[in-house]
VOMI-778280 format. One record per residue (C-alpha): y, z, x. Coordinates in steps of 0.25 Angstrom, whole numbers, padded with zeros to 4 digits, always signed. Layout:
REM VOMI-778280
YZX ...
This chain:
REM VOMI-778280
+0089-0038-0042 +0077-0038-0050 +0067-0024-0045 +0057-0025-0036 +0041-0022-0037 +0034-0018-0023 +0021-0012-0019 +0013-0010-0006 -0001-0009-0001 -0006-0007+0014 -0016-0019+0018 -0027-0016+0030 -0021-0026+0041 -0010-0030+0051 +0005-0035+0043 +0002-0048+0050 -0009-0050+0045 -0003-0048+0030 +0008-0054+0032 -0001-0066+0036 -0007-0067+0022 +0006-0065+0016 +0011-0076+0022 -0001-0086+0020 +0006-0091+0006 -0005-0102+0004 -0016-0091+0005 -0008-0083-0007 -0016-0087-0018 -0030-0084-0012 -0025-0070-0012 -0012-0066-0023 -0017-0068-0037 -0003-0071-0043 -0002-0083-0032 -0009-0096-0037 -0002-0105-0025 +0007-0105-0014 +0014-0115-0008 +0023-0113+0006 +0035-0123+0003 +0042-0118+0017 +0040-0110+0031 +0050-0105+0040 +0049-0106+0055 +0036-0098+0057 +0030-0105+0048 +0031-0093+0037 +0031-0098+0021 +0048-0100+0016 +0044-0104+0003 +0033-0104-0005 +0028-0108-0019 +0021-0100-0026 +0012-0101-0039 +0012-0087-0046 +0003-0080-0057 +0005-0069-0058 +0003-0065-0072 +0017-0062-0081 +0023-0073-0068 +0018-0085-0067 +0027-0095-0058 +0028-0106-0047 +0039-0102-0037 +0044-0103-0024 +0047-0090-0014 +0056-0090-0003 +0049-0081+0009 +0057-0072+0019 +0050-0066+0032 +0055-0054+0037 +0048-0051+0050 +0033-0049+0051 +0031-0042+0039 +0040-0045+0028 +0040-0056+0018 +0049-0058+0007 +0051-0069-0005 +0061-0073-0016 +0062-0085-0024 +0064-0097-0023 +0061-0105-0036 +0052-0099-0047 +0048-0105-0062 +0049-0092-0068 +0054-0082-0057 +0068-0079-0055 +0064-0071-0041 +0052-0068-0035 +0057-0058-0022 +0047-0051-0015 +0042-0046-0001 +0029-0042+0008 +0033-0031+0019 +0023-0027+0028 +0022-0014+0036 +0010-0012+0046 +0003+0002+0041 -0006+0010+0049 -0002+0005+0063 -0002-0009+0060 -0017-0011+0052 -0011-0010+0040 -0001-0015+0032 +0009-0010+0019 +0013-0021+0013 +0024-0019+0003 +0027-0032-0008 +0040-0032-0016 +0042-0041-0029 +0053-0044-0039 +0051-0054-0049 +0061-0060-0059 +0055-0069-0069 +0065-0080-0077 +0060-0075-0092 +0062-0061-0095 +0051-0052-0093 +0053-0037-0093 +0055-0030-0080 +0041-0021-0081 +0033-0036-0083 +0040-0041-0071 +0037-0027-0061 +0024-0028-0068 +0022-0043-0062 +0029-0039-0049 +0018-0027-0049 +0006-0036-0050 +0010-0047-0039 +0014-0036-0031 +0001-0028-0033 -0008-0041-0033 -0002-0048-0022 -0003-0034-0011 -0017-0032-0014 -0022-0048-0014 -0013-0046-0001 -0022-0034+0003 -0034-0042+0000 -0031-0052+0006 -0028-0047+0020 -0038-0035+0019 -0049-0047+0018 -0044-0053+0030 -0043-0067+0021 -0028-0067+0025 -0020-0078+0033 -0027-0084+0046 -0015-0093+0047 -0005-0081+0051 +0008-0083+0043 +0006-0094+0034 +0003-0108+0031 +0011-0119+0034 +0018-0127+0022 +0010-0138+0023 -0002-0130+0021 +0005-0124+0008 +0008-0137+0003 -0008-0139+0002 -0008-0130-0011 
């Protein structure tokens, strides 16, 4: 298995509530600047996104893919791939857990990216390193502003068919 890159960061607010905007696919791109569209192809029982579809810039990776979600619990989210142009995986997680008596939250974001063309292992970390690092302090941003989710855990699929 291809190695991992992770990072962390502690956000001001409650794990539900960032957990709210990490869930809330169609929002994505007004807040991770690799993420130009998303697309909720699929929700399990709760009405949590399956499968989504995903436009990516993010520099050295540019692609259009599909990801197959896994919730685990309240505070975990984790992905794989389903179908990429130019990925061969795309594996990653968001866990959450609550800091300072529940105001706060680490958050901890793993990645590991396998691209079909050769590139040299430093250039993909490198990659891995950016969306990691962009995506935790748009997601920092994005709940600290209070301009996260009001619709809880998501929007339906019709909803993200709309993009």
């Amino acid at each position: 298995m291809a190695e991992h890159t992770s990072s962390s960061i502690t956000i001001e607010a409650a794990p539900a509530e960032v957990m709210s905007v990490i869930a809330d696919f169609d929002r994505y791109p007004e807040w991770t600047g690799e993420v130009k569209e998303a697309e909720v192809l699929a929700e399990d029982d709760r009405g949590r996104a399956e499968q989504v579809r995903l436009v990516l810039d993010a520099g050295a990776i540019k692609d259009d893919h599909t990801l197959a979600y896994t919730w685990t619990g309240e505070n975990e989210v984790s992905w794989s791939l389903v179908k990429s142009q130019m990925l061969r995986a795309l594996d990653g997680s968001y866990r959450l857990a609550a800091a300072r008596g529940g105001a706060a939250t680490e958050v901890t974001y793993r990645l590991t990216v396998d691209v079909k063309i050769p590139m040299l292992g430093m250039i993909k970390r490198k990659a891995e390193k950016v969306i990691i690092d962009r995506a935790l302090a748009g997601l920092k941003k994005r709940v600290e502003s209070g301009s996260g989710s009001a619709g809880g855990s998501g929007a339906s699929a019709d909803e993200g068919k709309k993009l």
